[in-house]
Structure formats: C-alpha cells, structure tokens
N, C-alpha and C positions, 0 to 999 in steps of 0.2 A: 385203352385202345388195343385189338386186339391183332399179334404179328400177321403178318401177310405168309397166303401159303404155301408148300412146298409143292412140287410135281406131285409127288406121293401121295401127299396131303388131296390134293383136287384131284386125283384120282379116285381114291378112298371112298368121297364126298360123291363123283358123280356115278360110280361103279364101272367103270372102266382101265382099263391099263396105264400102265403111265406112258406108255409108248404114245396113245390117243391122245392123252394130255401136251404130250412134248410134239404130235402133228400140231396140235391146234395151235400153243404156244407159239412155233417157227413157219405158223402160216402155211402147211401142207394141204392141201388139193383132197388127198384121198382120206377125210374121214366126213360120216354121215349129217346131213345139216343139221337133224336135230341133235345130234352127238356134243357136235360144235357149238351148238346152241348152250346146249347146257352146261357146258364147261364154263362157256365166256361169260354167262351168268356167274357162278362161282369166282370166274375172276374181278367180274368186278364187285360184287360182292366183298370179295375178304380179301383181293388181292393176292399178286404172286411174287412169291419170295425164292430168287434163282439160287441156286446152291452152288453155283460154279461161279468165275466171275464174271460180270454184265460183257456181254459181247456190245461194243462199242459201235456206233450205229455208220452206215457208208458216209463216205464226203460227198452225198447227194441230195439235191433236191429236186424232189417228185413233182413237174409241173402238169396241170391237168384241163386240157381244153374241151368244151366242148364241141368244137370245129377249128381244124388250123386252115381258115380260109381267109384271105386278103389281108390288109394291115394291122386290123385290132391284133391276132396275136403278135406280130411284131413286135408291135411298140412294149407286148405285156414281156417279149423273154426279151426287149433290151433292159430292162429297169429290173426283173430278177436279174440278170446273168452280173449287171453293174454290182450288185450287193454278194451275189455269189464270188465272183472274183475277188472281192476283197476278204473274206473268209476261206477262200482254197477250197471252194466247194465246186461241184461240176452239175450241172441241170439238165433231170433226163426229162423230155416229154409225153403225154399220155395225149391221143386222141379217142372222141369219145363215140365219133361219128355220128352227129349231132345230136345224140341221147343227153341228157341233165343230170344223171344219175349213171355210176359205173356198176358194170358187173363183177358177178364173184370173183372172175378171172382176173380183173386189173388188182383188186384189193388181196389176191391171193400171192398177186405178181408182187406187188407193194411190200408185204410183209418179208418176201422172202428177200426182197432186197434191202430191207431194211435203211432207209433213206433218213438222214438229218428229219424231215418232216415234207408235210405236202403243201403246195400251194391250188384251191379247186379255184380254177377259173371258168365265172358266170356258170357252174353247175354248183350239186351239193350231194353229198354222201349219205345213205341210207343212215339209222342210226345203228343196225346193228355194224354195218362197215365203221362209223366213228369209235365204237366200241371198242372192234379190234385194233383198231392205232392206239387207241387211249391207251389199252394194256399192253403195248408195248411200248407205252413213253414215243411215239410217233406224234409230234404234233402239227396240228393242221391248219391252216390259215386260208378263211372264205377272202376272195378277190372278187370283188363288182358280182354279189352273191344273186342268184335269180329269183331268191326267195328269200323269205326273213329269215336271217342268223340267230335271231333270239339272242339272248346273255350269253350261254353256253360256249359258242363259237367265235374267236375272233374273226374278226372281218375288215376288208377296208372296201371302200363306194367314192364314187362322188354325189356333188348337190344335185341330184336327178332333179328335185322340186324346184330348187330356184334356176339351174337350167333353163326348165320349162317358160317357167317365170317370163325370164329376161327373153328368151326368143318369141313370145308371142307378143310382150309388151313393147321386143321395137319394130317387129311388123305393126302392132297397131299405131304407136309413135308415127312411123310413116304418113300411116292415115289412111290402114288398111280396114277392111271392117267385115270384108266375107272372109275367112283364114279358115283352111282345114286341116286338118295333122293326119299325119298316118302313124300310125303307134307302132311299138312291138309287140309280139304277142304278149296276151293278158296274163301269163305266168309270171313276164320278170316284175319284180320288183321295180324295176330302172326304168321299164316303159310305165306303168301305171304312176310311179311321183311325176317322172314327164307330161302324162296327160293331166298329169293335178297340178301344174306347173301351169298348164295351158290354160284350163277353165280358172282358175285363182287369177290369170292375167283379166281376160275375157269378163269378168266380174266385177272385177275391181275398173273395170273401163267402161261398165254399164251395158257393155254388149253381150247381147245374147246370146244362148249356145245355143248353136243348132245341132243336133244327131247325126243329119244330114253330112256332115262335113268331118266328121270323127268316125274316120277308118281303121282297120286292126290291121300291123300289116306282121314281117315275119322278121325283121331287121335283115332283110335280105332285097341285092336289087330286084329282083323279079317282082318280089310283095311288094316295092314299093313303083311299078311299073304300072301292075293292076290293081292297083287302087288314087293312083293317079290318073289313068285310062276312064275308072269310072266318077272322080270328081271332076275332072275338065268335060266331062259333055254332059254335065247339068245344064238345066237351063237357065240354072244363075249361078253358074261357075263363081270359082273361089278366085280373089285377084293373089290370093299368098297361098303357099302349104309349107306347114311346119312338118318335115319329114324327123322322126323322133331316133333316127341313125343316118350316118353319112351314106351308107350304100344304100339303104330309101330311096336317100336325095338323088342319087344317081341313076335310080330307075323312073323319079317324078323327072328330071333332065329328057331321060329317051321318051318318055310321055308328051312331055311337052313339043319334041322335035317332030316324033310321030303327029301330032296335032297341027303341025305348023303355029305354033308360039313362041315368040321370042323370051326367051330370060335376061331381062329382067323388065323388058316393056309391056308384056302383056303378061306374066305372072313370076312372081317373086318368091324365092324357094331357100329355107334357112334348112341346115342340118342340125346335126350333134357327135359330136368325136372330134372334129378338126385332125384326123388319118391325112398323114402325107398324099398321098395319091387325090385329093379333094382339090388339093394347090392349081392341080395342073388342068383340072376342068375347066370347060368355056363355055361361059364367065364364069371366074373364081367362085366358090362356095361360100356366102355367108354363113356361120358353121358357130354351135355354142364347144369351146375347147374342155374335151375331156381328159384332165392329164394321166394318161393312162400307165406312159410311164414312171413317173413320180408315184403313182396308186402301186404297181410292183412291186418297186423298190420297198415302199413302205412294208408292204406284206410280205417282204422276205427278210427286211428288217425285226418285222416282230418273229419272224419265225426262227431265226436265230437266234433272238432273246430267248424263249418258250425252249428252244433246245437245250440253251445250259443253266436251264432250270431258274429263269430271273420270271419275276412278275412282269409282266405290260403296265405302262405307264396308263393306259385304256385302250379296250380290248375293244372296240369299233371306233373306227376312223374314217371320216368323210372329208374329203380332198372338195377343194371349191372348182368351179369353173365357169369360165369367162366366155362371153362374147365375143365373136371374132368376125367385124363387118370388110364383106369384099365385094366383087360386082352383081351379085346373083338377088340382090333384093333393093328394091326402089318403090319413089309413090306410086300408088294406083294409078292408071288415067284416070283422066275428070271424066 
C-alpha cells in the first residue's frame, strides 16, 4: 500500500504551488474550481500525509437544516445538544433556506471551522462537498435523509413505510373506505414509504386506490390547505385524510373550518410527527409519533463514534414509530 502524500508531493502531481495545495487542504475560498478539483482528486486518490502535526479538530458539531421553521427542528437540536453535552461538544447551526443541498460557501465555511463532524438534516451534500470532509477526516451523519443514503453514508430515519401502514389501517379499522393523503413532495424519501405505507394498507383491505384522492403536497401548512380545499369539494368527498406531516394536518384543520366541517364528525384527519404543538389543537391530533428526538441523539451518537475513529455497530438505523389515537378521528357516518 502506497504512503499518503505530502503537500509538496500533490503539488508536484497537480502542477501547481504548494501554497494552492495548502488553500485547498484548509478549505480557502480563493482558488479556481477546476484547480480545487483536481487536487481533491489527488487526494483522494493517494491520500494526504501532513507533515506538521494533525491540527485537532473544534469541540463542534455542524448541525444542518434545511428550514429552521416550527417544531421539527426543535425536537432535532434537543436530542443532538443531549448527546453533545455529554461529550463537551457545542452545536453550531446551518440554515439552508429551504434548498436540499449547500452551497460552496457553507462547505467552505465548514472546512475552515473544522468541526467534530456534521450532522445533514432531511438534505444531503453534493459528492464533490462529501469529498472534501472525507479528506479531512470530517465525518458526516445523514438524519431523516430526503433521499437514498446508499451504503456509503451513515444515516438514521424512522419506519416511514409501516407509519403509513398503521395510519391508513386504522382509519380503515374505523370503517372508513373514501381516505385521501396528502403526501410530501416526491423527492423525500419519507413521503414516498409514506405513500407506500398507505396503498400496502388500502390493498391488503381489498379497497381500491383511487388517483383521485392522492395529493402531492409540500410538508408545509399551506400545501396541506390547498390540497385539502381541493379534496373536500369533490363530489364524493373523502370521509378521512391521512395528511403525511403534522403541519399538513394543520392546514386540512383550517380547510375543513373554511368548509364548515366539523372534526371529527364529518371528517377525520390523522398526521405524522406527533410535534408538541399538534397536543394543543381542537380536537387533539390523531398523529403517527416520529421520535425525532431519539433519531438525533442516535445520529450524534454515531457521529462521535466515526470521530475517534471506531467502527458503527450499523451504519443506517431505523427508529420505529407508533400510533398516537386522540380526538381528530372517528367512524364515518352511516
């Protein structure tokens, strides 16, 4: 196996100065992307061997949303911060302003802060961006990832699929039989098990899918307002909707008040997350629980491991979740 190489060395190799090399290395701004390209090739290639000793990485951990809006991130930085504190670490935030993927600038920023490792929450990093952590021993940890993690990446999720499952099977339990969902968008991962969640229920109960009744919304209340607005004035309305996130549900809620229907006598409305702020709705949220903070914890858990160089006992982890029945869903009328 052949040693990892010097500064000097990957200069040599890409024809550039070693000055370029030692920008790219400590994450500097001002050198050319193809320049930077081609080093980082080189490094991961043959690897980089520092000649000074290893500068020692900050007592931080790089948290990365792609929206800090309502309670989902809450719940995500109490269950990092819990796992941080016990290791004397401190947790900076990144907003992404609802983009899935960071720009040059944050992974530029990242480097130069050189942080314990990142945790990406529900986005995911370019590969040439995972690249640059890799060669600097940065490790990263996908949280409730928007897209397949593949081997490569550790990750932790919950059962999106039996989720789906169990909220459409006990609306039908009920003895519901028109049920429509409103999904997330078709990127995440999370909404599409969800909606497979739903049809595997719907199948196995002999009930038909209708098209009709499977809306795409944004995991956002508004999307889940206007596509509540255009299922209730069918002319054979839905007597349930499985909204496939709690703030959905809170937009099928003002849909339904806008309609003049009552919940849960004239339509029955289930979520998914179980977000404190669902509690205080009227009537309560029947809601499938996402443990979002246990999912955190876990993934700041492995990310501590990955940083002093231990293996993962398994590098994707799927947290279960449960059913949570309250006032917001009942039988049909006859």
């Amino acid at each position: 196996m052949t040693r990892p190489l010097t500064i000097a060395q990957l200069a040599e190799l890409a024809g550039v100065s070693t000055a370029t090399v030692s920008k790219v290395v400590n994450g500097r701004a001002e050198v050319a992307p193809e320049t930077r390209a081609a080093v980082e090739s080189l490094i991961r290639r043959h690897g980089y061997r520092r000649q000074k000793r290893r500068v020692s990485p900050s007592a931080l951990v790089e948290l990365v949303f792609h929206a800090l809006e309502g309670d989902y991130p809450i719940e995500i930085i109490k269950g990092v911060g819990q796992v941080a504190r016990e290791h004397q670490l401190a947790v900076v935030l990144s907003e992404l302003q609802h983009r899935h993927v960071p720009g040059q600038g944050w992974i530029e920023g990242v480097l130069s802060r050189r942080p314990t490792g990142v945790i990406a929450v529900f986005s995911g990093l370019t590969e040439e961006q995972r690249d640059q952590l890799d060669a600097r021993d940065i490790p990263l940890v996908l949280l409730d990832p928007s897209g397949d993690p593949g081997h490569r990446l550790p990750s932790v999720g919950a059962s999106n699929w039996s989720g789906g499952l169990s909220a459409t099977r006990y609306l039908l339990d009920l003895g519901h039989r028109r049920i429509a969902i409103v999904t997330g968008p078709d990127f995440a991962l999370s909404s599409r098990a969800r909606l497979d969640g739903y049809r595997a229920a719907l199948d196995r109960a002999g009930v038909p899918i209708d098209p009709e009744l499977i809306c795409e919304g944004d995991f956002l209340a508004g999307g889940g307002l206007a596509q509540a607005h255009r299922l209730l004035r069918l002319p054979d309305r839905p007597t349930a909707i499985f909204a496939a996130n709690d703030e959905q549900a809170m937009g099928v809620y003002q849909a339904a008040y806008d309609l003049g229907l009552r919940i849960p006598d004239d339509l029955s409305v289930i979520g998914f997350d179980d977000l404190p702020a669902i509690r205080r709705a009227i009537p309560p949220l029947t809601t499938i629980r996402q443990p979002l903070t246990e999912m955190a914890a876990a993934a700041a858990t492995m990310l501590v491991t990955l940083a002093r160089g231990e293996p993962l006992q398994q590098s994707r982890l799927e947290l279960g979740t449960d059913l949570v029945i309250r006032g917001s869903t009942a039988p049909p009328k006859a």
